[in-house]
C-alpha positions in Angstrom: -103.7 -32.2 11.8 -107.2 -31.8 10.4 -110.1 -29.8 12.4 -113.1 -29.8 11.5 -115.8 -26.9 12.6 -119.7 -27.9 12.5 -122.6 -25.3 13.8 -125.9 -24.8 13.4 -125.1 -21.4 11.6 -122.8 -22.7 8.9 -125.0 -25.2 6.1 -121.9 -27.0 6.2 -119.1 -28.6 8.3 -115.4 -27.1 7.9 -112.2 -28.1 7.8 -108.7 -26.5 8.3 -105.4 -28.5 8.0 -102.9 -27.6 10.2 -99.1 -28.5 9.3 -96.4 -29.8 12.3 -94.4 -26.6 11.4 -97.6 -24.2 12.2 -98.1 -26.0 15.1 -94.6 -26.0 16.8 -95.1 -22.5 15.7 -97.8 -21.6 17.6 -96.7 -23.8 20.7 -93.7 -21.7 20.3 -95.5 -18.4 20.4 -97.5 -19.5 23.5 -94.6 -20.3 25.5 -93.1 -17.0 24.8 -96.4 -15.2 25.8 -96.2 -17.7 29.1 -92.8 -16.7 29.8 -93.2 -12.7 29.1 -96.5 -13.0 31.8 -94.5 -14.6 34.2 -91.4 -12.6 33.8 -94.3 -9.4 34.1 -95.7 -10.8 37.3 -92.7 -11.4 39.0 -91.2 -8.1 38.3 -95.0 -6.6 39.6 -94.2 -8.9 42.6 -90.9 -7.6 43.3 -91.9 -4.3 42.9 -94.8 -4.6 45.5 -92.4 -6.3 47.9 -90.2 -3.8 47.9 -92.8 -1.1 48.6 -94.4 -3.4 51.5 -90.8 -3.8 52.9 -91.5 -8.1 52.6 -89.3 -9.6 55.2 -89.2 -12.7 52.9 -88.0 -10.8 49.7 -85.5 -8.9 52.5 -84.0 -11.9 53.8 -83.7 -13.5 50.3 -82.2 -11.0 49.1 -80.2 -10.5 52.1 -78.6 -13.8 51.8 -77.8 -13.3 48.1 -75.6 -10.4 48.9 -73.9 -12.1 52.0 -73.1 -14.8 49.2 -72.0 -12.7 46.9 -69.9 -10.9 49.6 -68.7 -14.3 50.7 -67.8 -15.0 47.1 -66.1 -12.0 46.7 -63.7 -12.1 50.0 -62.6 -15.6 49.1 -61.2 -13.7 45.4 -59.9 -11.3 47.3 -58.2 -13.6 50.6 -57.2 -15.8 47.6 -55.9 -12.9 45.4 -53.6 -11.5 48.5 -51.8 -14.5 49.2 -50.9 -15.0 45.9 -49.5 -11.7 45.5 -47.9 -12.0 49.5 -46.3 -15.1 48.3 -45.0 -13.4 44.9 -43.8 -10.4 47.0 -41.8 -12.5 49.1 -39.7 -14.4 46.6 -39.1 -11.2 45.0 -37.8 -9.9 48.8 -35.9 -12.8 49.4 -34.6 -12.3 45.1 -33.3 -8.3 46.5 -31.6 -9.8 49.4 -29.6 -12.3 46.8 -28.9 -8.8 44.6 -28.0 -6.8 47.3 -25.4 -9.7 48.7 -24.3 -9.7 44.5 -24.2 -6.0 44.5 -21.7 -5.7 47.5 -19.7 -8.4 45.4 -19.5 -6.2 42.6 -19.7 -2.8 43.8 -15.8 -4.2 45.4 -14.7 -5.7 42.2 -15.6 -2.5 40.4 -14.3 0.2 43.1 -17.4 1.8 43.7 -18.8 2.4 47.2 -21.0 -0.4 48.6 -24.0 1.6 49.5 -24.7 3.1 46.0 -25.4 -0.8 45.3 -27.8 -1.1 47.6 -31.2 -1.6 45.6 -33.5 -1.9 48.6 -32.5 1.7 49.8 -35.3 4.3 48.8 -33.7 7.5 46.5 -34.9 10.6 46.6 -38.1 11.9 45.0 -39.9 15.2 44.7 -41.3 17.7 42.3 -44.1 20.0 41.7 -47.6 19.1 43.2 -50.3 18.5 40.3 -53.6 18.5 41.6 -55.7 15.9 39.9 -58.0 12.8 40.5 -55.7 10.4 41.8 -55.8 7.0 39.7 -56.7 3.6 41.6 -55.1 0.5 40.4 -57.6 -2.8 40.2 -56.5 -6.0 41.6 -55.8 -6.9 38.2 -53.4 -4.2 37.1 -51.8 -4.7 40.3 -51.6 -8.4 39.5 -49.6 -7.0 36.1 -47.5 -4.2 38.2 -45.7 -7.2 40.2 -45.6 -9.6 37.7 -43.8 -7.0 36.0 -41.5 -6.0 38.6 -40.4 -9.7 38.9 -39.6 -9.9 35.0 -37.6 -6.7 35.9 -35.8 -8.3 38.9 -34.9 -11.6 37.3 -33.5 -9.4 34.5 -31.5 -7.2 36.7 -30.1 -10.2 38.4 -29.0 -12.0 35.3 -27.2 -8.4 34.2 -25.5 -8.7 37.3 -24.4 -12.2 37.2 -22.7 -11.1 33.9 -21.1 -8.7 35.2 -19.5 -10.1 38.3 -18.5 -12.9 36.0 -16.7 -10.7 33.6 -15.3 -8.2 37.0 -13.9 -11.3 38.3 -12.1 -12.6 35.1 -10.9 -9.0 35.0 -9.9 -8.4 38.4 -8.2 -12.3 38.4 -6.2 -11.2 35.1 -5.4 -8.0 37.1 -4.0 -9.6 39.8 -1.2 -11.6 37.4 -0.2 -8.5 35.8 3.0 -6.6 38.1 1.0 -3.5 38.5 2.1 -3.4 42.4 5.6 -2.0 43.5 7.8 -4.5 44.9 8.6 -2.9 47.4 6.4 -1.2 50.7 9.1 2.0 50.5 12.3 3.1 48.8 13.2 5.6 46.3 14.1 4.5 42.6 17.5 5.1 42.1 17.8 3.9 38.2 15.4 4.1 36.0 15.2 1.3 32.8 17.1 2.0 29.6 20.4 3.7 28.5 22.6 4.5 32.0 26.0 4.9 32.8 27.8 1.6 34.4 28.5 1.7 37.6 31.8 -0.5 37.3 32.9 0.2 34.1 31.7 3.8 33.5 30.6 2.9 29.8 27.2 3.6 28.2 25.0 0.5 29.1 21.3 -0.9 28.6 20.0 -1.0 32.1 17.0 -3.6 31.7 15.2 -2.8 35.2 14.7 -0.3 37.7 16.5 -0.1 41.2 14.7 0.9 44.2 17.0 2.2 47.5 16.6 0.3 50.7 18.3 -0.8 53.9 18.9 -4.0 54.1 16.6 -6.6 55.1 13.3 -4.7 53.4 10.9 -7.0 52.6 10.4 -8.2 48.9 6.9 -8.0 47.6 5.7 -10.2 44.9 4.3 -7.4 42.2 1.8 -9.8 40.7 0.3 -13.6 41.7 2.0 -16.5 40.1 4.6 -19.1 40.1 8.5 -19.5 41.8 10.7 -20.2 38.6 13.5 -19.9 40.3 15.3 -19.1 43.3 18.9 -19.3 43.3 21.7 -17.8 43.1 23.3 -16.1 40.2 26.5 -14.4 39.1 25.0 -10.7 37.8 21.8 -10.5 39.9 23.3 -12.3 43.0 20.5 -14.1 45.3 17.5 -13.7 42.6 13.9 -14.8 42.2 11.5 -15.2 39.2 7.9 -15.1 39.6 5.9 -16.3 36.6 2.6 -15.1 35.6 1.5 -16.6 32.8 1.6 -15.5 29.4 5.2 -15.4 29.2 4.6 -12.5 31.6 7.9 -13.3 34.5 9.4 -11.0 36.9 12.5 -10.7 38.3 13.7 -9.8 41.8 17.7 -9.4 42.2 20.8 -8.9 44.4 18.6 -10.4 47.7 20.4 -11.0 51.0 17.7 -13.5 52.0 15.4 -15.3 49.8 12.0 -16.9 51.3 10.4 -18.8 49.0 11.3 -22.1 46.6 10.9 -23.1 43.3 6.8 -24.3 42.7 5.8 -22.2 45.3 2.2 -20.0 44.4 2.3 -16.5 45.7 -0.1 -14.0 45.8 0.2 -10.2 45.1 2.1 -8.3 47.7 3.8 -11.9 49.5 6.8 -11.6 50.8 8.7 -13.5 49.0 13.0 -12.0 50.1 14.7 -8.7 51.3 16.7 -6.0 50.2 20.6 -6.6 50.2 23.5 -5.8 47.9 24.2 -9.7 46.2 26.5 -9.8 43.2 27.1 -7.5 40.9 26.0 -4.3 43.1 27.2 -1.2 44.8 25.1 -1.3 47.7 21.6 -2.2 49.5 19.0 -2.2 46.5 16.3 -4.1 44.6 17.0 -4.7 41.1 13.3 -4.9 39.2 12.7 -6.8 36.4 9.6 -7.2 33.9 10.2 -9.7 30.5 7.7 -10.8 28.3 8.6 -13.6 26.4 12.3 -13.1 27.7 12.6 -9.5 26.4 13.0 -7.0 29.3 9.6 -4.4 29.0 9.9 -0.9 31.3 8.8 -1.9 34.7 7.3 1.9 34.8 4.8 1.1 32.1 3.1 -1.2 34.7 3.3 0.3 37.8 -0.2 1.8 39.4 -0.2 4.4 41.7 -1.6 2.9 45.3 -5.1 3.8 45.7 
């Protein structure tokens, strides 16, 4: 862009050339200065509003905080029910590990109320005055979300460990850790004895328990009849197997009560006390054999808790 200058004080015109660049330049700078006097008046306008208490200026201003207010509610409306509904899954997640505690706690022998994770322990300690920290909504956000991890965690810990409780407590149950008998004294223990009939040194392979007659039988572990009959040493007899080559054997009954096939349980009656084939009297002859070989009956045996 040329411009050219021409007065009566200058002998001759002028011209000055003016580049695109120099004048986006200067267009530039003048919308700058524009925007800086603006900027300036509104600020002086603000300013003298605020001194003339302008209702206009009060009730715009006003309604931008009632917005902003509004704006801020809905965060926080919003915010809560998010954490309500996370809050109640992880109430209705403690109910499930308190109902899997109880579960456990049985499995493992310990006292149902120390499983009880929605009962408060004790606290205390010294009181330390100092500025007490508030959580934001945000940290509070992270303390649930956190607590959730940590109850998901704890529930999978005690999945695993009623799984392997129950494996052990079902193995339990198939080893003859219970006396086969609700009373009676053992009147022969297993091993090296003197016979009874023939007064010669002689491997007892069981124990005898003294009892009147007609004392119930106990089964001393689950499993299955392998036989009930009767037999020419052991008189009316029954053999409980229990897996494992783990069988038991129950001798000289008066009355037997259950067949061959038949599934007991720990502690079913299964015959009674009476003094069948070779015996001197009303007893229980006890037997434990592990792949056929007779084991002590003593090395199984639990004390009744």
């Amino acid at each position: 862009m040329d411009i050219i200058i021409v007065s009566s004080r200058l002998s001759k015109a002028r011209t000055f050339t003016i580049s695109r660049g120099q004048l986006a330049g200067v267009a530039l700078l003048g919308g700058v200065v524009l925007l800086a006097i603006a900027m300036l008046f509104n600020t002086l306008l603000l300013h003298h509003a605020v001194r003339t208490d302008n209702p206009m200026l009060r009730a715009y201003l006003e309604a931008a905080q009632a917005q902003q207010n509004l704006k801020a509610h809905s965060y926080l409306r919003d915010s809560l029910n998010a954490m309500s509904a996370r809050l109640g899954e992880m109430q209705a997640r403690l109910m499930q590990l308190n109902s899997l505690g109880e579960r456990v706690s049985k499995l493992a022998g310990v006292k149902p109320q120390d499983m009880e994770l929605d009962r408060p322990g004790g606290r205390g300690g010294a009181l330390v005055t100092s500025a007490p920290q508030e959580l934001s909504l945000d940290e509070l956000r992270g303390r649930i979300e956190q607590l959730a991890r940590e109850v998901n965690a704890g529930a999978d810990m005690f999945g695993m460990l009623e799984d392997v409780l129950t494996e052990a407590h079902a193995r339990k149950q198939l080893l003859p850790t219970a006396l086969p008998l609700a009373g009676g004294a053992m009147s022969s223990n297993y091993g090296w004895r003197i016979d009874p009939f023939t007064g010669g040194q002689a491997f007892h392979e069981g124990v005898d328990f003294m009892a009147e007659p007609g004392t119930p039988i106990l089964a001393a572990a689950g499993g299955v009849i392998v036989a009930s009959e009767e037999h020419p040493q052991y008189g009316s007899m029954v053999e409980v197997d229990h897996g494992n080559g783990l069988i038991t054997r129950y001798g000289h009954a008066s009355r037997r009560l259950v067949r061959l096939g038949d599934v007991v349980v720990r502690g079913a009656k299964i015959a009674e006390v009476g003094s069948t084939g070779r015996s001197t009297g009303p007893h229980l002859h006890f037997e434990v054999r592990i792949n056929g070989a007779a084991q002590n009956p003593a090395r199984f045996f639990q004390p009744p808790s």
